[in-house]
C-alpha positions in Angstrom: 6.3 159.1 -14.0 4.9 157.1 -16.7 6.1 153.4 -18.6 7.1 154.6 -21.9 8.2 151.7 -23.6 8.6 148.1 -22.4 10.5 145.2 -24.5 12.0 141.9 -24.3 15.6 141.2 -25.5 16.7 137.3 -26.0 20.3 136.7 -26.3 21.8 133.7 -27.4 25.6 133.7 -26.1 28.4 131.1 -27.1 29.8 129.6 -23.6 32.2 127.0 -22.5 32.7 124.6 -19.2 34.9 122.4 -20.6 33.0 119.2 -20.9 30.1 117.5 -22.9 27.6 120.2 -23.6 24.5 119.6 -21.3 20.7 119.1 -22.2 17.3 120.6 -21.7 14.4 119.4 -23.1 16.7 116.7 -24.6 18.6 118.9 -26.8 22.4 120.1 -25.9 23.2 123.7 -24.8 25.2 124.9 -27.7 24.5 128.6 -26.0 23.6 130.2 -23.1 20.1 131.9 -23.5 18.7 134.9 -21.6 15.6 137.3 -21.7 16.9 140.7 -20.9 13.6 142.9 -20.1 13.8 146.9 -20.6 11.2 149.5 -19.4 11.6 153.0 -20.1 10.0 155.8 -18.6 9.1 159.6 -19.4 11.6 160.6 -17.1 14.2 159.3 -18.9 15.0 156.3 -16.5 15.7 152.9 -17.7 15.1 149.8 -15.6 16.3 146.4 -16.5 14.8 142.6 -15.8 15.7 139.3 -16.8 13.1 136.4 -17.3 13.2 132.8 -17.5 15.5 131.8 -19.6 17.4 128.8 -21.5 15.5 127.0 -24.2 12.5 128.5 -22.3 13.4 131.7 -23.4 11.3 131.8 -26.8 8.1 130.7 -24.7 8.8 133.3 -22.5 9.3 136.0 -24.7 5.4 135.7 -26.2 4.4 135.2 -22.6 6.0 139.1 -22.2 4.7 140.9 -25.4 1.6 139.6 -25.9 0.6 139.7 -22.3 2.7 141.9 -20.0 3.9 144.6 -22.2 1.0 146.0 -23.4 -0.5 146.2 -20.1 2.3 147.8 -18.5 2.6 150.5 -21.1 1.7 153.6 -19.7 1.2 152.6 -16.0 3.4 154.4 -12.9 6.5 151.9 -12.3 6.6 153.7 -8.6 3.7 151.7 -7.6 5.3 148.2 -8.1 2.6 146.6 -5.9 -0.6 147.9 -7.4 1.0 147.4 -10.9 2.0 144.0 -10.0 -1.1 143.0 -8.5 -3.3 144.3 -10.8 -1.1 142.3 -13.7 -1.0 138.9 -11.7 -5.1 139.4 -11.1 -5.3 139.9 -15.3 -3.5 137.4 -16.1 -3.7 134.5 -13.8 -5.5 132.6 -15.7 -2.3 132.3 -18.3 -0.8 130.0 -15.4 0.6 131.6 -12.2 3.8 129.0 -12.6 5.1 128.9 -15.5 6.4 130.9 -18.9 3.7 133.9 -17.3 5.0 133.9 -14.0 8.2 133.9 -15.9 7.6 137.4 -17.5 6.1 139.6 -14.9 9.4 138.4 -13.0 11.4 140.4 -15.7 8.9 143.6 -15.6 9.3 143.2 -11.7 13.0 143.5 -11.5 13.0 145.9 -13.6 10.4 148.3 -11.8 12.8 147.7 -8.6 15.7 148.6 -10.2 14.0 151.8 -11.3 12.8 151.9 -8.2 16.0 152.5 -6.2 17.8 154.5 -9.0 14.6 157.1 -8.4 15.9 156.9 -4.5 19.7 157.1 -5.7 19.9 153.5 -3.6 21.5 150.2 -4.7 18.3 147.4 -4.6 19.9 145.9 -1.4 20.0 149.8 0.7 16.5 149.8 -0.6 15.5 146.4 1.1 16.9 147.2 4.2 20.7 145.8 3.9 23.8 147.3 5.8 26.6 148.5 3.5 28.5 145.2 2.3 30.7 145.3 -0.7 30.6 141.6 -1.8 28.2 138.6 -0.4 29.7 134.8 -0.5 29.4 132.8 -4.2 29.3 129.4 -4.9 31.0 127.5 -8.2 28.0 125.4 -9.6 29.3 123.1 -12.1 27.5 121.7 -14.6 27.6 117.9 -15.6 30.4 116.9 -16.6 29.5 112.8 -16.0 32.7 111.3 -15.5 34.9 111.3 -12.0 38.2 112.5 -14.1 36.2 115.8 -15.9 34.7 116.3 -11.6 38.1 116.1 -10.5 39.8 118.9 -12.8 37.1 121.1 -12.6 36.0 121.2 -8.6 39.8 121.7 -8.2 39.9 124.4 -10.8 37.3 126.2 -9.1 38.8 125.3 -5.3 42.2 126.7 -7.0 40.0 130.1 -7.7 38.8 130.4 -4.2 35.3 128.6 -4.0 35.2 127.6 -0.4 31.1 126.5 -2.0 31.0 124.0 -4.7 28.1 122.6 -6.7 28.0 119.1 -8.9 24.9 118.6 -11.3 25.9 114.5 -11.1 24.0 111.5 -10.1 26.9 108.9 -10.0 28.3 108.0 -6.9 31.6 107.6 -8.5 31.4 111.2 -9.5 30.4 112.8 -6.2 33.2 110.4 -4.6 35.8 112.0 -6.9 35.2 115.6 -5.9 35.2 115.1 -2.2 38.7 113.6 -2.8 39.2 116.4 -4.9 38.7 119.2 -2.4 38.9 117.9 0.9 36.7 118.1 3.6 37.1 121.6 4.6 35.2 122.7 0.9 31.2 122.8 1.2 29.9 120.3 -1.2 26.3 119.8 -2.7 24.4 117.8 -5.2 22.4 119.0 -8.0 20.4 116.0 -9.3 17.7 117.6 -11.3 14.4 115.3 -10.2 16.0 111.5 -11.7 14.6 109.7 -8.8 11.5 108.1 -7.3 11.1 108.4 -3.5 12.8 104.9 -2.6 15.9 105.5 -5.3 16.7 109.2 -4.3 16.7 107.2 -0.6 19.2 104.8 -1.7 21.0 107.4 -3.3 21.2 110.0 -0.6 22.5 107.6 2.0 24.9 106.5 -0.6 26.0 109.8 -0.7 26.2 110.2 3.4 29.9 109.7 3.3 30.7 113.0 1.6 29.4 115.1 4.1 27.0 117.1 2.0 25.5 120.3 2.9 22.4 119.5 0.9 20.9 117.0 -1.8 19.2 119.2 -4.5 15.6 118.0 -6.1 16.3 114.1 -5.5 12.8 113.2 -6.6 10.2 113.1 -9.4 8.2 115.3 -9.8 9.9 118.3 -8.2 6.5 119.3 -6.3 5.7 116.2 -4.8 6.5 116.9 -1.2 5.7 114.0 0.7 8.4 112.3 -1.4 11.1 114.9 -0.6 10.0 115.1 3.2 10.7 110.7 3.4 14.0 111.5 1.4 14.7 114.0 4.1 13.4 112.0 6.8 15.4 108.6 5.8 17.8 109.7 3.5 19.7 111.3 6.2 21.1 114.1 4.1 19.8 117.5 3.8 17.1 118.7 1.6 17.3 121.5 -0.8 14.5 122.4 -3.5 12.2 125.2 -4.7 13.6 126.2 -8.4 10.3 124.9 -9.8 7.9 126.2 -7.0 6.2 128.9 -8.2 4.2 130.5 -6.1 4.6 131.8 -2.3 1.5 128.5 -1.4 4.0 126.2 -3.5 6.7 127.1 -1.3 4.5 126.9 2.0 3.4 123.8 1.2 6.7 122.3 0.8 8.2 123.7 4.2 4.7 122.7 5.7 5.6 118.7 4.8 9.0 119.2 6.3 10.3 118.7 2.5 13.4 121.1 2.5 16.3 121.9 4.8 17.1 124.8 2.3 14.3 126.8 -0.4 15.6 128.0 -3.3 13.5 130.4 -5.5 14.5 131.9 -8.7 13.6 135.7 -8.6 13.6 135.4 -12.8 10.4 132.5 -11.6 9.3 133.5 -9.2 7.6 136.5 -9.6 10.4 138.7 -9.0 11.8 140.5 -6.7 8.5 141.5 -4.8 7.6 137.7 -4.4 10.5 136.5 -4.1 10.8 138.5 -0.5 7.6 137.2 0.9 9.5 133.6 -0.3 12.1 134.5 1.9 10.2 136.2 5.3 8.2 132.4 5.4 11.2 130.3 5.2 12.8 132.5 7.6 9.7 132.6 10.2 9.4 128.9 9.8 13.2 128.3 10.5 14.4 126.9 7.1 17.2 128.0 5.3 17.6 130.2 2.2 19.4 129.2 -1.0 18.1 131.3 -3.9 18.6 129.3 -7.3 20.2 132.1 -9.9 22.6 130.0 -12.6 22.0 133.0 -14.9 24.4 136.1 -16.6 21.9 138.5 -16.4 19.5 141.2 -14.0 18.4 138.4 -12.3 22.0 137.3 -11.2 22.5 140.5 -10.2 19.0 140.9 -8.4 19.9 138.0 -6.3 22.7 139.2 -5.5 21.5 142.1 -4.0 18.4 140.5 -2.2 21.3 138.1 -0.4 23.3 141.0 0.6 20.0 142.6 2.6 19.9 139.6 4.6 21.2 140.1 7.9 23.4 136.4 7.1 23.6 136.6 3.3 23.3 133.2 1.7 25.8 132.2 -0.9 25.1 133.1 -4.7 25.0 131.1 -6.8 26.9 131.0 -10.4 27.1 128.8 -13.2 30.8 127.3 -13.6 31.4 128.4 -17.2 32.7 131.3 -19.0 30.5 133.0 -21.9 32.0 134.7 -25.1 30.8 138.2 -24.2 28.7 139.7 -21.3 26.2 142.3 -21.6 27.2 143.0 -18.1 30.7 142.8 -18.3 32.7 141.8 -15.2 30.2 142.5 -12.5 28.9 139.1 -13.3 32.2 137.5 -12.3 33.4 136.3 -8.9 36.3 137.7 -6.9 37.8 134.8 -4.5 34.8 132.5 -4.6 32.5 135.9 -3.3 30.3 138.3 -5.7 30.4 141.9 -5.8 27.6 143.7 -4.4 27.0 146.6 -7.4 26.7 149.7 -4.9 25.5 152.1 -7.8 21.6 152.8 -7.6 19.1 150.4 -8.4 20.5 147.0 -9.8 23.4 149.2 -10.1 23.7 147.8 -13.7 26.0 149.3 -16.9 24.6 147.4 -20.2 26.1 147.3 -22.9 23.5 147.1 -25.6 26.3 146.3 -28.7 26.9 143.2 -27.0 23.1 142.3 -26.8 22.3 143.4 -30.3 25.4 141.1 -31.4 23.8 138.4 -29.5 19.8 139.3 -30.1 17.9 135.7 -31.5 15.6 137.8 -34.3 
């Protein structure tokens, strides 16, 4: 079996959350933006990927054709580890975290999801998983920056089953208002996207030591320095979750090595993919940390964590971003049931694309 054709789709989807629209890279997300990858083979089997993603998706997207795709063309997709090593050898020098890293993510989910349609086995059968139809969820909300929006919408989602809840806020006031909100018997954590030096994310977290949170996400600046997360950790006395921006298997060594995290959370669209993304997991579990992948996305790489969590023997929680998009190239399957998400039990990612929606959405 041969790569026939590789190419990157980026979709730009309307979306709403019901609050101010939030930022990256200081300008507001009017859409959501994704970086479908397809490879096709001779034998007439199509995998799909998703790589990194929002505003980053146009950087990305180069990243892919100018320097993955035309080295994956014509190689065997059955050998994802010689084709993936060989790739990450080539092109290291591009940046191993970062907008390259980024792309071979995408060619790697997509060469597992051909992988287990070959073996007529859904992706998490294939890494070892019991049968399991759907794997816990959590509601990750984005900012909404006052305590009235955080009210309406962390009971929204409590009223839809989340028993897992997610704020992206940094107020005090805010996080107060959605512990009122949902009780004490709802899981609560704290998204805070890197605002803080060592001694404010401190202050901060024991602020926030009331609430009960089961973990304080990226409290510090920048998101790699781990002596600063492992003194938050230490004497902020709340829990410790980061690893969105680590992007290699040695980044995420380092920070469990410093006692930084409670929780790691790689991004399988980041990452590297599915193949790294495992060895992420094997360390964190061997060096008794927990697991909470990072996957606020609507494509293959939702649906890729999704099945990595359901072949743990104690699936972590999925996450998904709180908001609703105009049209999904995936359709439902990217919705949760009851605060849970499916687990696809077709072959492969187990996906059915609809590529009318994603030429609708295609940016160029």
């Amino acid at each position: 079996m041969k790569i026939t054709k590789v190419e990157s789709i980026h979709i730009s989807v309307p979306y709403d959350h019901g609050g101010p629209l939030p930022k990256a890279d200081a300008m507001p997300w009017r859409n959501m933006d994704s970086l479908f990858i397809k490879v096709e083979t001779d034998d007439g089997i199509t995998g799909w990927g998703e790589a990194f993603g929002f505003g980053c998706c146009g950087i990305t997207k180069v990243a892919f054709d100018t320097g993955v795709a035309p080295l994956a063309a014509g190689r065997d997709p059955s050998d994802i580890a010689g084709l993936m090593t060989d790739l990450r050898r080539k092109l290291h020098n591009y940046g191993i975290n970062g907008p390259m890293s980024f792309a071979l993510s995408g060619l790697d989910i997509a060469l597992w999801d051909i992988a287990g349609q070959v073996m007529g086995l859904p992706l998490y059968r294939l890494l070892g998983g019991d049968p399991i139809d759907v794997v816990p969820g959590y509601a990750s909300l984005l900012r909404y920056r006052t305590p009235k929006l955080v009210t309406e919408f962390c009971e929204d989602a409590a009223s839809r089953g989340h028993m897992r809840i997610k704020l992206h806020e940094i107020g005090v006031d805010e996080v107060a208002a959605a512990r009122e909100a949902v009780g004490p018997h709802i899981a609560l954590m704290v998204d805070t996207n890197c605002p803080w030096t060592a001694d404010e994310a401190i202050a901060m977290a024991r602020q926030f030591e009331p609430f009960e949170l089961t973990w304080l996400e990226e409290p510090v600046w920048p998101p790699d320095d781990a002596e600063a997360l492992a003194r938050v950790r230490d004497e902020g006395r709340v829990p410790i979750a980061a690893g969105e921006n680590a992007g290699t298997l040695g980044d995420f060594a380092h920070l469990i090595d410093a006692g930084a995290v409670d929780f790691v959370q790689p991004s399988v669209i980041k990452v590297g993919g599915i193949s790294e993304m495992i060895k992420v997991l094997v360390l964190a579990a061997a060096r008794g940390v927990h697991a909470a992948p990072h996957s606020p996305y609507f494509g293959p790489g939702l649906i890729a964590t999704t099945h990595i969590c359901a072949s743990l023997p104690a699936p972590p929680a999925v996450e998904r971003f709180y908001c609703d998009l105009e049209a999904s190239p995936l359709g439902d399957m990217i919705e949760p049931e009851e605060g849970h998400m499916r687990v696809p039990q077709g072959p492969g990612l187990g996906l059915v694309v609809d590529e009318a929606i994603l030429a609708k959405y295609r940016v160029g």
